[in-house]
py3Dmol code that shows the C-alpha trace and the ligand (Angstrom):
import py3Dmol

protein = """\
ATOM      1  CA  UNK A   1      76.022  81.910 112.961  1.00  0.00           C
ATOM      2  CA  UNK A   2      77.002  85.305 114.065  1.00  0.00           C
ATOM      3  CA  UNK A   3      77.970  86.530 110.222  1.00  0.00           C
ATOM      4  CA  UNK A   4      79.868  90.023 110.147  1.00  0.00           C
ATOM      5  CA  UNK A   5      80.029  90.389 106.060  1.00  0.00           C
ATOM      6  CA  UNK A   6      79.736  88.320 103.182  1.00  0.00           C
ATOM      7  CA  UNK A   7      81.292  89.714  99.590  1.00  0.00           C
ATOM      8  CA  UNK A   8      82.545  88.855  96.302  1.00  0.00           C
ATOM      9  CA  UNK A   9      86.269  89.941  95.396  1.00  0.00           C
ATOM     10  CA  UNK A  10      89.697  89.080  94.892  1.00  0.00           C
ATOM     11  CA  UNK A  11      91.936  86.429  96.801  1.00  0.00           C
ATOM     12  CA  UNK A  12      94.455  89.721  97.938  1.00  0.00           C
ATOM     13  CA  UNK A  13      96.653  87.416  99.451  1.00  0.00           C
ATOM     14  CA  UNK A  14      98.636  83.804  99.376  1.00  0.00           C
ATOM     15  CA  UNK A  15      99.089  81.343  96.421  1.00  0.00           C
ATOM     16  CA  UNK A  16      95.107  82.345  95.558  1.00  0.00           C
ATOM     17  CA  UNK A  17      96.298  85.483  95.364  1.00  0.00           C
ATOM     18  CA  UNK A  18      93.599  86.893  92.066  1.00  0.00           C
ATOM     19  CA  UNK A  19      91.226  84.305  92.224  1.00  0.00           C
ATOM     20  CA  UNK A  20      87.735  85.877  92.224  1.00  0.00           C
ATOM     21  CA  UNK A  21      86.106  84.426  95.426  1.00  0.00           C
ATOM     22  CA  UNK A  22      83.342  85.093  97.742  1.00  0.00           C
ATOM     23  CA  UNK A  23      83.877  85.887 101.374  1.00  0.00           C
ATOM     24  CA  UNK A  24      82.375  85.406 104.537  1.00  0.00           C
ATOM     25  CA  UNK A  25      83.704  86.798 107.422  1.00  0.00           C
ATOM     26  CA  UNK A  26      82.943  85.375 110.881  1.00  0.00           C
ATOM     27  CA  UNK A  27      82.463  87.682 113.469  1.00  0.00           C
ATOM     28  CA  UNK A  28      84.857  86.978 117.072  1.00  0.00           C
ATOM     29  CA  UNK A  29      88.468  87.027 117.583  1.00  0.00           C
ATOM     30  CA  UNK A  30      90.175  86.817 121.187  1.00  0.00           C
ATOM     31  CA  UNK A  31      93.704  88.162 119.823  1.00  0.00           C
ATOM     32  CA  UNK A  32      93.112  91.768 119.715  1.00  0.00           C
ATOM     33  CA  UNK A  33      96.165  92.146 117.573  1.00  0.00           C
ATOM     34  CA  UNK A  34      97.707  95.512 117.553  1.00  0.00           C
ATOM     35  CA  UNK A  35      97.652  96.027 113.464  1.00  0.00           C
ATOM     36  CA  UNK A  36      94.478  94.281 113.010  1.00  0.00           C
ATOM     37  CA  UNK A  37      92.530  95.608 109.970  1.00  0.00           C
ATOM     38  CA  UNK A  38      89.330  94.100 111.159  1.00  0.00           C
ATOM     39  CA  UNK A  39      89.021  95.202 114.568  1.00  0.00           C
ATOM     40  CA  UNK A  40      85.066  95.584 113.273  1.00  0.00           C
ATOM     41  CA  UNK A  41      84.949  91.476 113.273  1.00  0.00           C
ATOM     42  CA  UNK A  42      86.126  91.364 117.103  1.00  0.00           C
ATOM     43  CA  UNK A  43      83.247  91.088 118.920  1.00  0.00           C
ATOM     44  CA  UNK A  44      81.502  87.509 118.540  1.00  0.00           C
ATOM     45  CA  UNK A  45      77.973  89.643 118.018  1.00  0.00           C
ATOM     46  CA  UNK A  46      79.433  92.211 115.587  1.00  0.00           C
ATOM     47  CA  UNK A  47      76.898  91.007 112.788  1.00  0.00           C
ATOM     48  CA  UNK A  48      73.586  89.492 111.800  1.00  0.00           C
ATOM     49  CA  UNK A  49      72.517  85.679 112.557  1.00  0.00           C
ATOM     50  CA  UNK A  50      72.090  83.881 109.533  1.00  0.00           C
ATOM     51  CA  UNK A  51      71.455  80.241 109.525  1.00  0.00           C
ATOM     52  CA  UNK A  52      74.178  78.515 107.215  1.00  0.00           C
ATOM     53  CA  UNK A  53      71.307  77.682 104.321  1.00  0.00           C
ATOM     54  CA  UNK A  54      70.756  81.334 104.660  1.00  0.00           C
ATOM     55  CA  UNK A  55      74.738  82.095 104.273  1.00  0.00           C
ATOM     56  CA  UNK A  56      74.779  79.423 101.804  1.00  0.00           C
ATOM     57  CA  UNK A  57      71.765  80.979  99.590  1.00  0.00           C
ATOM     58  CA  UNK A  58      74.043  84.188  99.511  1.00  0.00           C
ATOM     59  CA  UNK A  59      77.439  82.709  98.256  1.00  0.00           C
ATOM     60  CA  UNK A  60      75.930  80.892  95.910  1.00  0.00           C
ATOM     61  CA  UNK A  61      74.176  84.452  94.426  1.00  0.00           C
ATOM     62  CA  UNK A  62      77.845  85.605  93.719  1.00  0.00           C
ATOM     63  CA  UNK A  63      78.383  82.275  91.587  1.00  0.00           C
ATOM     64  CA  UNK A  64      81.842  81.888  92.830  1.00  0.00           C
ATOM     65  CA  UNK A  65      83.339  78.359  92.713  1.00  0.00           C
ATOM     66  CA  UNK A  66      85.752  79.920  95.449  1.00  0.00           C
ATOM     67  CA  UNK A  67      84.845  80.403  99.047  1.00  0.00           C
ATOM     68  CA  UNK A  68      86.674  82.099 101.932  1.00  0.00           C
ATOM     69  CA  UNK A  69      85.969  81.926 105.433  1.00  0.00           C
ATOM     70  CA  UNK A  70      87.781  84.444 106.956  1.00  0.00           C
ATOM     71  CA  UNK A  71      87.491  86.578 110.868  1.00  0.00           C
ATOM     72  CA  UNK A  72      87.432  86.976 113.085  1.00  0.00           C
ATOM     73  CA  UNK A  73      88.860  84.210 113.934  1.00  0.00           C
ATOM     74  CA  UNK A  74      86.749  81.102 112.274  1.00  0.00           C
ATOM     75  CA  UNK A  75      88.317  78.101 114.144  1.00  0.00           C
ATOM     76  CA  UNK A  76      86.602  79.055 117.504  1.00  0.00           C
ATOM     77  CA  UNK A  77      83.166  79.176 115.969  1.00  0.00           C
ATOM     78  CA  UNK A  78      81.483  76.050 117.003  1.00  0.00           C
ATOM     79  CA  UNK A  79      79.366  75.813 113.861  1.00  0.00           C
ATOM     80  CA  UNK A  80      82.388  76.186 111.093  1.00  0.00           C
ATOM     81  CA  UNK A  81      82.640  72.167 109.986  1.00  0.00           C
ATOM     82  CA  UNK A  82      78.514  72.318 109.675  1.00  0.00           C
ATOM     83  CA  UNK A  83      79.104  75.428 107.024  1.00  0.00           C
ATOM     84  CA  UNK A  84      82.427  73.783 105.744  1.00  0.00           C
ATOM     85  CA  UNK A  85      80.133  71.128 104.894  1.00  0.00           C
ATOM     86  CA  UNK A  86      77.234  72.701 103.148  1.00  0.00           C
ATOM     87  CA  UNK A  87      79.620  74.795 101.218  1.00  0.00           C
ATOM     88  CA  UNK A  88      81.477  71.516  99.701  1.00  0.00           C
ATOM     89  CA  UNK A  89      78.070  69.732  99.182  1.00  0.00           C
ATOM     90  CA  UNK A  90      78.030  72.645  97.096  1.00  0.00           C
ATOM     91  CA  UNK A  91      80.966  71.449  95.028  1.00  0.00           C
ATOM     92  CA  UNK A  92      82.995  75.025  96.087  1.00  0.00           C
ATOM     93  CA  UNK A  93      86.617  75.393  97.059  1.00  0.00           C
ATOM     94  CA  UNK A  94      87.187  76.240 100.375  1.00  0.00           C
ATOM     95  CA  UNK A  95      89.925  78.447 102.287  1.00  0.00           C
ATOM     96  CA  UNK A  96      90.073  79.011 105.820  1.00  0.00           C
ATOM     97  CA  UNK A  97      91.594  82.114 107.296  1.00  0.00           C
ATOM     98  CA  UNK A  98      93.389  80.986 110.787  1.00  0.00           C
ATOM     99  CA  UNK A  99      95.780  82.331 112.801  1.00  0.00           C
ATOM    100  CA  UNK A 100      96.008  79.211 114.045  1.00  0.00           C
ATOM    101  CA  UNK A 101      95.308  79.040 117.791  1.00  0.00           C
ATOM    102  CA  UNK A 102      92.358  76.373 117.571  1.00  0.00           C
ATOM    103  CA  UNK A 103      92.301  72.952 116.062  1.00  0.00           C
ATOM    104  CA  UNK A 104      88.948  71.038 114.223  1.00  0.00           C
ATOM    105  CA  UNK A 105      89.549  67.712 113.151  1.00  0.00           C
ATOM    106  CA  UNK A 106      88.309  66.491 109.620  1.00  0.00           C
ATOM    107  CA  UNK A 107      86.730  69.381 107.946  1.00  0.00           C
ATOM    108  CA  UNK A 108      86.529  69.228 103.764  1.00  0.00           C
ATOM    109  CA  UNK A 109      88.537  72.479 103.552  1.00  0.00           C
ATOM    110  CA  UNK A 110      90.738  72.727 100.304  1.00  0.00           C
ATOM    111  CA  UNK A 111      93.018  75.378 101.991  1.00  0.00           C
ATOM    112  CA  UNK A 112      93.854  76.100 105.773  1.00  0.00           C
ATOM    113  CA  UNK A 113      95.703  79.315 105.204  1.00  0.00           C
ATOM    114  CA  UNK A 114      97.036  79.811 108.521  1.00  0.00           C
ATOM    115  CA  UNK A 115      98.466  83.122 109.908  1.00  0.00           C
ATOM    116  CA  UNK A 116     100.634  82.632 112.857  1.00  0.00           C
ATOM    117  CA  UNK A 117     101.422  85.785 114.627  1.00  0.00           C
ATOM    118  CA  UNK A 118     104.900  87.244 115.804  1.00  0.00           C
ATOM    119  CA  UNK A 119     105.506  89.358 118.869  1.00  0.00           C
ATOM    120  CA  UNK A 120     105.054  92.323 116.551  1.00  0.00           C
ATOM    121  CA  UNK A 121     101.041  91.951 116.883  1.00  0.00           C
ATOM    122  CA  UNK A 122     101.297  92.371 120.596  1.00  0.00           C
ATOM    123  CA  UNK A 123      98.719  95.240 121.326  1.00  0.00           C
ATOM    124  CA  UNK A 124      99.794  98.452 122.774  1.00  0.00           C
ATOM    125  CA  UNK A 125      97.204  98.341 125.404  1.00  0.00           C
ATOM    126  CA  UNK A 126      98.374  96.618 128.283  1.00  0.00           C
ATOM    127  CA  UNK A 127      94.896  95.119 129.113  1.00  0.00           C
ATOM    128  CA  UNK A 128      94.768  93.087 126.257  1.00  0.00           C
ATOM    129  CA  UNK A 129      98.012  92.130 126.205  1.00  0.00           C
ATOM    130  CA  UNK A 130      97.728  89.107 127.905  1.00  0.00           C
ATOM    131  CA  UNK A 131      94.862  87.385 125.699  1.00  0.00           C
ATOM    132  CA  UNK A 132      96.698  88.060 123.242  1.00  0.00           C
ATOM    133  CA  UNK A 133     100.256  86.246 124.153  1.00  0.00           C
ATOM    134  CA  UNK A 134      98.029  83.351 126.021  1.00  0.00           C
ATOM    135  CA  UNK A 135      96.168  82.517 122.461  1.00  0.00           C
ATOM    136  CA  UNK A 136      98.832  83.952 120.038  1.00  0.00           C
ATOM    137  CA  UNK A 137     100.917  80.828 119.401  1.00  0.00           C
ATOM    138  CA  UNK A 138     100.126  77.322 120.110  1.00  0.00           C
ATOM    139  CA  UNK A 139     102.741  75.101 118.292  1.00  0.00           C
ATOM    140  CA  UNK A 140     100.556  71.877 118.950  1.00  0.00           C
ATOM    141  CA  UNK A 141      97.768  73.289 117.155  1.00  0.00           C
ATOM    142  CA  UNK A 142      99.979  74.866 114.409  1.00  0.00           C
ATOM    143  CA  UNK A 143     101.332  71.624 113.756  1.00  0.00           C
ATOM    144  CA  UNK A 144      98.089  69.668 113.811  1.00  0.00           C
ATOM    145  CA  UNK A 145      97.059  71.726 111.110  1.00  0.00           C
ATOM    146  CA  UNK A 146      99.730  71.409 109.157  1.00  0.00           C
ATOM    147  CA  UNK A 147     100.064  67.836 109.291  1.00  0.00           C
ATOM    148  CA  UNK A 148      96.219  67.279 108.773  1.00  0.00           C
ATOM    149  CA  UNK A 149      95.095  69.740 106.188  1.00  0.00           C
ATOM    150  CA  UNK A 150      96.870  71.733 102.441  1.00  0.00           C
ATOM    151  CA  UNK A 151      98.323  74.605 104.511  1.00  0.00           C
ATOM    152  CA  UNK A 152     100.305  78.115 103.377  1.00  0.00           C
ATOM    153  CA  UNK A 153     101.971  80.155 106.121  1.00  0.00           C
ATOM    154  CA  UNK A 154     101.492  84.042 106.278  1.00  0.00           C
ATOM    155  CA  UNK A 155     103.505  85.571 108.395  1.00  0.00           C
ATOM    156  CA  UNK A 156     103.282  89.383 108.527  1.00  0.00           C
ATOM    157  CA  UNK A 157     106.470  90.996 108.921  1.00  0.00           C
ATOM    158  CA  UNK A 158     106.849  94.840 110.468  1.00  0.00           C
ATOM    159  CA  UNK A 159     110.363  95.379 109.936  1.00  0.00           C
ATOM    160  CA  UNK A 160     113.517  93.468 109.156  1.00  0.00           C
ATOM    161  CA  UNK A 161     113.934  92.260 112.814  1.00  0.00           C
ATOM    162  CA  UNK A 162     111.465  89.835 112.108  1.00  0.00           C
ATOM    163  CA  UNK A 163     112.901  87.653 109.733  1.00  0.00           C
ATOM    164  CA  UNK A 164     115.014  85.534 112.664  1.00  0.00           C
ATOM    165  CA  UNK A 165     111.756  85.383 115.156  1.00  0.00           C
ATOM    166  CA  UNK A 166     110.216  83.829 111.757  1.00  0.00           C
ATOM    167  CA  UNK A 167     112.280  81.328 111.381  1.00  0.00           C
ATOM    168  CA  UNK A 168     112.753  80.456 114.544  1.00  0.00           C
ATOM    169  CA  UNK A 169     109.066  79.868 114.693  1.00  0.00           C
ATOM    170  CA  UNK A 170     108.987  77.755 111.819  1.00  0.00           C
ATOM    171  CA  UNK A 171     111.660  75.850 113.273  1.00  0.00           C
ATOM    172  CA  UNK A 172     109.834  74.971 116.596  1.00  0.00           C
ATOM    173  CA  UNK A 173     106.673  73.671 114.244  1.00  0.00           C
ATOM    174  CA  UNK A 174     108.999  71.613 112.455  1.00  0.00           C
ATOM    175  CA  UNK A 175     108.272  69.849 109.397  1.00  0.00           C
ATOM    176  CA  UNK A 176     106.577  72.791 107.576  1.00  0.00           C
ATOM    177  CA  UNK A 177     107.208  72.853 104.123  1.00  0.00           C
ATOM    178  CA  UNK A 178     109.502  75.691 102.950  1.00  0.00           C
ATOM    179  CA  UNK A 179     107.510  76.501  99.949  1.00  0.00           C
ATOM    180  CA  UNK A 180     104.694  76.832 101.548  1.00  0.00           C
ATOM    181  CA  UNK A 181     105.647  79.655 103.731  1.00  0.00           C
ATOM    182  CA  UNK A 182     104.776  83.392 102.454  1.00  0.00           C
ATOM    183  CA  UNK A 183     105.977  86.914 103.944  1.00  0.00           C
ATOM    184  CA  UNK A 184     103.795  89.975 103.703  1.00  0.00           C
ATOM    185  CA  UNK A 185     104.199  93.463 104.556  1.00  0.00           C
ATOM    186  CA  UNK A 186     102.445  94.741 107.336  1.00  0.00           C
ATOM    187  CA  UNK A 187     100.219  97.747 105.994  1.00  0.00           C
ATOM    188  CA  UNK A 188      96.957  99.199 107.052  1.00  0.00           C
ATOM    189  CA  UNK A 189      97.448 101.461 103.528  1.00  0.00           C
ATOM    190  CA  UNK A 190      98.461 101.636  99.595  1.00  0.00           C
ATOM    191  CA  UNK A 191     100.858 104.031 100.842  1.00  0.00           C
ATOM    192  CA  UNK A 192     102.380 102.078 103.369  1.00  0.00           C
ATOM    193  CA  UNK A 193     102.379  99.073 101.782  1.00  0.00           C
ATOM    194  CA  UNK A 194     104.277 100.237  99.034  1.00  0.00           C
ATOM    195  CA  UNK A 195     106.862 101.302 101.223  1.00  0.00           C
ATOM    196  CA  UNK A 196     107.633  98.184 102.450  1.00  0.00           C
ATOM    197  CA  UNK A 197     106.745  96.094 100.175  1.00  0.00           C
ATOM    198  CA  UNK A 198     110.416  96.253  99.096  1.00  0.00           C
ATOM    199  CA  UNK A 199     112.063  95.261 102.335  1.00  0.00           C
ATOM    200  CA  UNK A 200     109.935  92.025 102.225  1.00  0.00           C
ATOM    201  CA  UNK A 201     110.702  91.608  98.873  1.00  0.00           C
ATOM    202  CA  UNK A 202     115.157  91.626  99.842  1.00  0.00           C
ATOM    203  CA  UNK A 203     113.728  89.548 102.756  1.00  0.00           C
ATOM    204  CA  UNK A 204     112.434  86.806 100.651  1.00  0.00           C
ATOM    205  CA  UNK A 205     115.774  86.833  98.594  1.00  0.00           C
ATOM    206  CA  UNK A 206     117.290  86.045 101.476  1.00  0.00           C
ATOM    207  CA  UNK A 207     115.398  83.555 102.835  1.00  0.00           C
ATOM    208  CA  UNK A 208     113.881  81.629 100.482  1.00  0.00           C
ATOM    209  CA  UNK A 209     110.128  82.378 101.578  1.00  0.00           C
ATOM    210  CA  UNK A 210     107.521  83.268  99.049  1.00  0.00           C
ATOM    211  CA  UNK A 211     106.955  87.038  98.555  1.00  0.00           C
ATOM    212  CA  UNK A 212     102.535  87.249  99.951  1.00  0.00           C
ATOM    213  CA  UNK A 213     100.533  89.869  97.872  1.00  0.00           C
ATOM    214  CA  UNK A 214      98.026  91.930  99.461  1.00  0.00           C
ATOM    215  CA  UNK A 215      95.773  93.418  96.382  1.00  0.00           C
ATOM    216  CA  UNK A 216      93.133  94.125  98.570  1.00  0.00           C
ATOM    217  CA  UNK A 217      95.070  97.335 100.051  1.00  0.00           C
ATOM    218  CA  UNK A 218      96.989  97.415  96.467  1.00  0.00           C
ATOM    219  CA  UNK A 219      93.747  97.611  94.298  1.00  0.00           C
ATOM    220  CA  UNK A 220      91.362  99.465  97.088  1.00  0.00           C
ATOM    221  CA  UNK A 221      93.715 100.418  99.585  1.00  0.00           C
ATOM    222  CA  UNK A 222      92.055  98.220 102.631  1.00  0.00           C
ATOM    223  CA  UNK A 223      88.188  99.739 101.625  1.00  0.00           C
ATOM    224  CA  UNK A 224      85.773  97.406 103.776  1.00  0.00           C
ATOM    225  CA  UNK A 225      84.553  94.458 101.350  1.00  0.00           C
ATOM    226  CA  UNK A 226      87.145  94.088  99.429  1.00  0.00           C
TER     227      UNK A 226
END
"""
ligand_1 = """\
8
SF4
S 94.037 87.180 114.592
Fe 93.430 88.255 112.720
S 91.316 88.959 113.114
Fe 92.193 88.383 115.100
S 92.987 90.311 115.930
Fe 94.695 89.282 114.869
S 94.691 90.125 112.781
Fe 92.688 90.621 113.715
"""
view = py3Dmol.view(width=600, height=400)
view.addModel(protein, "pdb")
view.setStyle({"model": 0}, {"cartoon": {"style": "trace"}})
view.addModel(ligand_1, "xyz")
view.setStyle({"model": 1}, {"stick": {}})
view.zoomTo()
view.show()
C-alpha cells in the first residue's frame, strides 16, 4: 500500500477527541477539496510502498491500542479491509477517516468517522470542480455506512450559512442519529480557528449538534504529523 505518513499523536478531532493514537495516512483522494489541509496525501503515489506487515510492524512500535486510518481518502484503497484486518488481529481500535463517497462491506472497524462535505469545499479551480461535485456526496453510500458500521458525522462549517445546507443534508440521509453529528470550524490555523471557533460554538446551541475539537491545529497549529 501506497503509505503517505504514519505517526503517533492525539485524536484532534470527534468523540476520540485526546486519545493518544497512531496514524496512518493513505495516500489518494479524488475530491480536491478547496480547504484541504492534506493536499500532500492527493496523489495515490505521494508515499512509500509498505506491505501491511511492514505498516503493521510500525504501529505496533508506537504501542498505541488506538489506530487511525486517515487520507487521503482510505475507502478507495483496494487493500484497506486486508490492513483493517491485521490491525484488529492485533487487538487495536480502529477509526476510519471517510468522507464518505465509497462503501466496503464488513470491515472490523470500531469507528467509521465519516466527513461528508458541503458545497463550501468546492475548489476554486474550475478544472477540478467537477470531480469534486461528481464524488462529493453520495447519500446511498452515506447511509450504508451509517446503517452498517458505529459512525460520528463531521461536518466542517465555513460560516453561518452552512448550518441549513447541514441539516438539510442530514435530512436526505435520514435516520442519522442526532448525537452523533459534530460541527467543526473550518481552519487551516490556531489563529483562525480561534476565530471561529465561537460561531460554531452559538451554532451548536442552536442546533443541537455536538461542538468537534480540532487540537491538532489548537496544540500545533496544523504542523505535519500531528
Ligand atoms: S476529502 Fe479530505 S483528504 Fe480529500 S480533498 Fe477533501 S479534505 Fe482533503
Amino acid at each position: 500500500m501506497v503509505i503517505n505518513e504514519i505517526f503517533y499523536s492525539l485524536q484532534g478531532e470527534g468523540f476520540l477527541a485526546g486519545v493518544p493514537s497512531a496514524f496512518i495516512r493513505l495516500a489518494g483522494c479524488p475530491l480536491r477539496c478547496k480547504w484541504c489541509d492534506t493536499k500532500y496525501a492527493w496523489d495515490k503515489e505521494a508515499g512509500r510502498h509498505h506491505s501491511i506487515p511492514e505498516i503493521a510492524r510500525i504501529v505496533q512500535q508506537t504501542q498505541s491500542k488506538f489506530v487511525v486510518i486517515t487520507g487521503g481518502e482510505p475507502m478507495i484503497n483496494p487493500d484497506l479491509p486486508k490492513l483493517v484486518k491485521k490491525l484488529k488481529d492485533l487487538n487495536k481500535h480502529i477509526t476510519l477517516e471517510t468522507a464518505g463517497i465509497a462503501y466496503i462491506p464488513e470491515m472490523p472497524c470500531d469507528l467509521m468517522s465519516i466527513s461528508p462535505k458541503l458545497s463550501n469545499s468546492t475548489p476554486a479551480d474550475p478544472k477540478l470542480v467537477e470531480i469534486h461535485e461528481n464524488f462529493r456526496l453520495d447519500l446511498a453510500v452515506l447511509r450504508e455506512l451509517i446503517d452498517n458500521y458505529k459512525y460520528q458525522l463531521k461536518f466542517v462549517v465555513d460560516s453561518e450559512d452552512d448550518l441549513s445546507e447541514i441539516q438539510q443534508t442530514v435530512e436526505k440521509i435520514g435516520s442519522v442519529n442526532l448525537e452523533k453529528v459534530m460541527l467543526m470550524p473550518q481552519a487551516a490555523t490556531r489563529d483562525e480557528y480561534l476565530a471561529k471557533s465561537p460561531m460554531v460554538a452559538d451554532m451548536c446551541k442552536k442546533s443541537g449538534f455536538t461542538f468537534c475539537q480540532r487540537l491538532q491545529i489548537l496544540l500545533w497549529d496544523n504542523q505535519r504529523g500531528t
